[in-house]
C-alpha positions in Angstrom: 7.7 75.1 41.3 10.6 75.4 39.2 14.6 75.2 40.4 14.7 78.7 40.5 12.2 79.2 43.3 9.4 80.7 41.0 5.5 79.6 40.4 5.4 78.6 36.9 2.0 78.5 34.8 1.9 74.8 35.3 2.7 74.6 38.8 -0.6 77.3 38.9 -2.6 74.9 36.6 -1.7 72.2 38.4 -2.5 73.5 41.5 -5.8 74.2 40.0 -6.7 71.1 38.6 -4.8 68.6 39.9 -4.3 64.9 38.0 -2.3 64.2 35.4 -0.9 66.9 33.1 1.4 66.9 30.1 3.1 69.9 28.8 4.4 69.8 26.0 5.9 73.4 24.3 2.7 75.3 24.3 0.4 72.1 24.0 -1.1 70.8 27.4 -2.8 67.1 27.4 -5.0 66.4 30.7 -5.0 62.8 31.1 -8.3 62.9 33.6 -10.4 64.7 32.1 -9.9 68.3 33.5 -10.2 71.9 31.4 -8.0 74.4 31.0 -9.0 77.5 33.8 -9.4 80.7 32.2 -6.2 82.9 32.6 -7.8 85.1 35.1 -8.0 81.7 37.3 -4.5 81.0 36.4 -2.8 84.5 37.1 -4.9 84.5 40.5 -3.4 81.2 41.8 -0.2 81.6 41.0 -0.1 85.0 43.2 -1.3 82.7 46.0 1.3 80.5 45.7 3.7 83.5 45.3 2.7 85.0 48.6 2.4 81.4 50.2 5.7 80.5 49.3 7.2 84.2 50.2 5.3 83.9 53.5 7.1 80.7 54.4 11.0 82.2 54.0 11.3 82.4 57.7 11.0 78.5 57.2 13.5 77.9 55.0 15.9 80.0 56.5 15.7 78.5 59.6 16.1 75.1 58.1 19.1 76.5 56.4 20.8 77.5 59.2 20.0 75.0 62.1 22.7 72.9 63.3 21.8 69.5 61.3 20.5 66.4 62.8 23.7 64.6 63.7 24.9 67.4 65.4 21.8 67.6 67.5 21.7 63.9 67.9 25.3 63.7 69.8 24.6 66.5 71.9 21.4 65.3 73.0 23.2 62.0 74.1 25.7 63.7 75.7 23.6 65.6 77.7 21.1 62.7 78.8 23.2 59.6 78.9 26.6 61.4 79.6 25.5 64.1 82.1 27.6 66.8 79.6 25.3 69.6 78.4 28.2 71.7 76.9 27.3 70.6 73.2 23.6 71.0 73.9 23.4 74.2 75.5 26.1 75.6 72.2 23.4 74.2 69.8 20.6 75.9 72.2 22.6 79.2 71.8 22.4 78.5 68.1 18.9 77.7 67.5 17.7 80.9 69.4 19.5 82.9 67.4 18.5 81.5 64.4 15.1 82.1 65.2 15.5 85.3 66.8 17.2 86.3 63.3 14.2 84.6 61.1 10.5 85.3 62.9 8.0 83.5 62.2 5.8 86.3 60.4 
């Protein structure tokens, strides 16, 4: 997958294929001994890995907006070690509305 969050012909033939592939400009070298699918193949896998990779947002966005690992890390020694569950129960609040906010489908 490209930066731009889109399924490129290669990632499909990859995908596909697997092994080593060069791609050069419009030339493609497979270095163990793999074919080039038909385009039909091609266009078909890369809407699966469209729809796998739309079907996974709720995913990312939860990532996204989680409190990070530190954050989580301090408050969970607070609360166990410390007997303080102020910064735990904030980052509870948090999380549930992150989730609440991105269902998993």
């Amino acid at each position: 997958m490209n930066q731009m969050n889109t399924i490129t012909k290669f990632d499909a033939v990859h995908a596909l294929v697997g092994g080593g592939i060069i791609k050069d400009g419009e030339n493609w070298t497979f270095c163990d001994g793999q074919k080039m699918p038909s385009e039909e193949a091609i266009k078909a896998k890369i809407a699966e890995l469209e729809a796998d990779f739309h079907s996974k947002a709720y995913a990312r966005n939860r990532k996204q907006n989680f409190p990070n690992e530190h954050d989580l890390l301090i408050a969970l020694w607070e609360k166990v070690m410390e007997d303080r569950s102020e910064s735990a129960d904030a980052l509870q609040s948090i999380r549930t509305k992150v989730k609440s906010d991105n269902p998993k489908p």
